[in-house]
N, C-alpha and C positions, 0 to 999 in steps of 0.2 A: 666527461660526458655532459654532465649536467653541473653547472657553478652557478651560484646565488652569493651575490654579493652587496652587502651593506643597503638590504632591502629593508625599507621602510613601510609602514602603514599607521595610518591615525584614523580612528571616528570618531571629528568632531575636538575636540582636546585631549581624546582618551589614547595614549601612545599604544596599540598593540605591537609593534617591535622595529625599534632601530637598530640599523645596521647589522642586520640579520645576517650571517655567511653561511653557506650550504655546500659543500661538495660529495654528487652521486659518480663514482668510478660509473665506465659499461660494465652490465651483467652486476654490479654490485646490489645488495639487500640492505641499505639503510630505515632503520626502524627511529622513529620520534616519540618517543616522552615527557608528558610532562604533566602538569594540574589542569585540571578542568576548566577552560576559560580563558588560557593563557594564549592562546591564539594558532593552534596546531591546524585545524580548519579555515583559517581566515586565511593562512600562507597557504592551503591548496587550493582559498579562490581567488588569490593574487595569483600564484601559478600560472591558472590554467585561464584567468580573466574574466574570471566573475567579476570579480573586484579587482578596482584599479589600483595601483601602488603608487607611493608619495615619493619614493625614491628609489636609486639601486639599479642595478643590471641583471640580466637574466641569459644565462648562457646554454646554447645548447650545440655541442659537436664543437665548440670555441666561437662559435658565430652568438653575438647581441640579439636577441629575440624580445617581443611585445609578451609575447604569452607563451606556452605550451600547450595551449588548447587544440592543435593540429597538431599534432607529435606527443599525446600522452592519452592512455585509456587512465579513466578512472573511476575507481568502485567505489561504493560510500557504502556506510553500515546498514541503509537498507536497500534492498536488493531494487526497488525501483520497477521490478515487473508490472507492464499494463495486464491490469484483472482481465481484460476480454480479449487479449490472444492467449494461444498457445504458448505452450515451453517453446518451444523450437520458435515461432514466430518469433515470439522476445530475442532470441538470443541473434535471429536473421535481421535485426530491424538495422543495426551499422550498417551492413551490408546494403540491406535495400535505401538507405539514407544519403548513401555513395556511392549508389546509380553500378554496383558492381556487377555482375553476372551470377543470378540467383543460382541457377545450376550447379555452379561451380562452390559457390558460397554453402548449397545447401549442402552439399559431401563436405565440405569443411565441417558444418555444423556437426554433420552425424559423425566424424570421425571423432571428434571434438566430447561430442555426448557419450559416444563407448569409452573414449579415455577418463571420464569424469564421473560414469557411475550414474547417467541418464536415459542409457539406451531404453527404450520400452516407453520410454514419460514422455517422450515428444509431442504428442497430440495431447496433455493433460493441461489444465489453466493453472494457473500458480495458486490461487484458494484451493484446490486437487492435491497438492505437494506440502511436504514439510519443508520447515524454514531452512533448512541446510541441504534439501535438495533446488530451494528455490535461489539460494546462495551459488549452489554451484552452476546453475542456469545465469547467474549474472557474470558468473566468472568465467564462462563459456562467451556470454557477450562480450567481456573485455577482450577476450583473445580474439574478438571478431574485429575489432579493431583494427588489428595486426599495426600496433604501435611498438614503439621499444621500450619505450618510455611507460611504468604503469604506478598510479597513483591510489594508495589502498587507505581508504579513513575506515579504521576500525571496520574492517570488514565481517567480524566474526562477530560481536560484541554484541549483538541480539542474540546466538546462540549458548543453548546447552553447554555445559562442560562437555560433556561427552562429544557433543557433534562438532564443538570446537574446536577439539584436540584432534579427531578426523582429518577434519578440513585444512588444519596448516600445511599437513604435507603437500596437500592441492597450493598455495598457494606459493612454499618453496619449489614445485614443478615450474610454479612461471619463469623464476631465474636458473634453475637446471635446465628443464628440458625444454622450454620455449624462448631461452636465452633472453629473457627483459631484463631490466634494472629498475627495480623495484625499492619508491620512497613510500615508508609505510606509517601509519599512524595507528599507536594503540595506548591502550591503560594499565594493559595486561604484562606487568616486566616481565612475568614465568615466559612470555609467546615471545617477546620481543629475545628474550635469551637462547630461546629454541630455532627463530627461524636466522636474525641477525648477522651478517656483518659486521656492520657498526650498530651503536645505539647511540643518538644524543639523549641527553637528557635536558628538560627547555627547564627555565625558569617562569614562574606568573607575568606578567605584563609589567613591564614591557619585556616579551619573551627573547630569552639569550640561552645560548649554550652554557650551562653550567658544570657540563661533564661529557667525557664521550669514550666511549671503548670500543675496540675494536677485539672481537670475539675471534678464539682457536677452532681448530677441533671440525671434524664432519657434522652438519645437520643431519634430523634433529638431534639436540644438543642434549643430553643427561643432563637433569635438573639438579643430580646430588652432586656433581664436580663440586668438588673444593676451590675453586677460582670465580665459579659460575655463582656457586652462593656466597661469597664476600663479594662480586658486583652485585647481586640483588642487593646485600644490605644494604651497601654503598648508596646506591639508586633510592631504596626508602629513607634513608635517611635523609638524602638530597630535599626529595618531595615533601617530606613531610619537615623539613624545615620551611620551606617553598607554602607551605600549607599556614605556617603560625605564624608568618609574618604580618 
């Protein structure tokens, strides 16, 4: 589905990752790991073309692509709502962006808001909602997309414990029941173990795969598995070698 290969990026002298390789199966849940800095955010704007890349191929469906910026929704950790529309506006704006057929769009949206636990808030502004109702209004947006491809930068990671442990299962919905292939980025290994697939785990800069597992078992995942807690250790200890270097 998606291949990255021996991508490169530099600012300036500063290497942020040579020879990067990535492979996202369809409908797979790949999750990213790693130190703070090490360039997990820079390869989602080489991706999608924020930022341009120094070297490498970028594959999508087996075909050479420029970007994925037309073929990937992507949510970042803050939700990104304009203060002066509505919930519902926000979540219609792809739509009206892409000249679609609002009608139709907007029964997407409200079928979209009963499944996600917003029916009733549609006319509310986002400073009106809490931060994991206004999370879920962004992740209603992403599925307005209607991309296959969705790219999550720590989505949760302003939230609560609470409303963040909620929330995953919305966000394993998008490869269940809306059939994406979701490349995720988080901090949080406990989430990355619950929602995953694979995990890599990156190295600091210049970022490389220093580990990767490929996870059993139905989502979400029991955190007390005896297999689940010797890769968490595995994974701290990676990092926090990654950290004293």
């Amino acid at each position: 589905m998606l291949n990255v290969s021996n991508l490169s990026k530099r600012f300036g002298d500063l290497p942020i990752f040579e020879n990067f390789n990535l492979e996202l199966p369809a409908r797979g849940f790949t999750v990213l790991i790693g130190p703070s800095g090490c360039g997990k955010s820079t390869l989602f704007n080489v991706l999608t073309g924020v930022a341009t890349r120094d070297g490498g191929i970028v594959s999508w469906r087996g075909e050479a692509v420029e970007y994925l910026k037309d073929t990937s929704a992507y949510m970042q950790q803050k939700d990104l709502l304009l203060p002066w529309f509505s919930v519902k506006d926000n979540a219609l704006l792809p739509a009206r962006i892409a000249g679609q057929d609002m009608t139709a769009a907007g029964k997407k949206a409200q079928s979209l808001f009963k499944r996600l636990g917003l029916a009733g808030f549609e006319s509310y502004l986002p400073g009106e909602i809490s931060g994991g109702m206004r999370q879920r209004c962004a992740l209603v947006r992403t599925l307005m997309f209607e991309r296959e491809l969705v790219l999550l930068d720590e989505p949760l990671s302003a939230l609560d414990a609470i409303t963040r442990r909620s929330l995953q299962s919305l966000l394993l919905l998008l490869q269940v029941e809306f059939e994406k292939s979701i490349l995720m980025i988080t901090h949080d290994i406990e989430e990355a173990l619950r929602l995953a697939d694979e995990v890599l785990v990156l190295s600091g800069r210049p970022m490389r795969v220093l580990d990767r597992f490929c996870l059993p078992g139905p989502k979400l995942r029991r955190l007390d598995d005896p297999q689940l807690i010797r890769i968490k250790e595995h994974v701290l200890t990676l990092l926090q070698e990654e950290l004293e270097k």
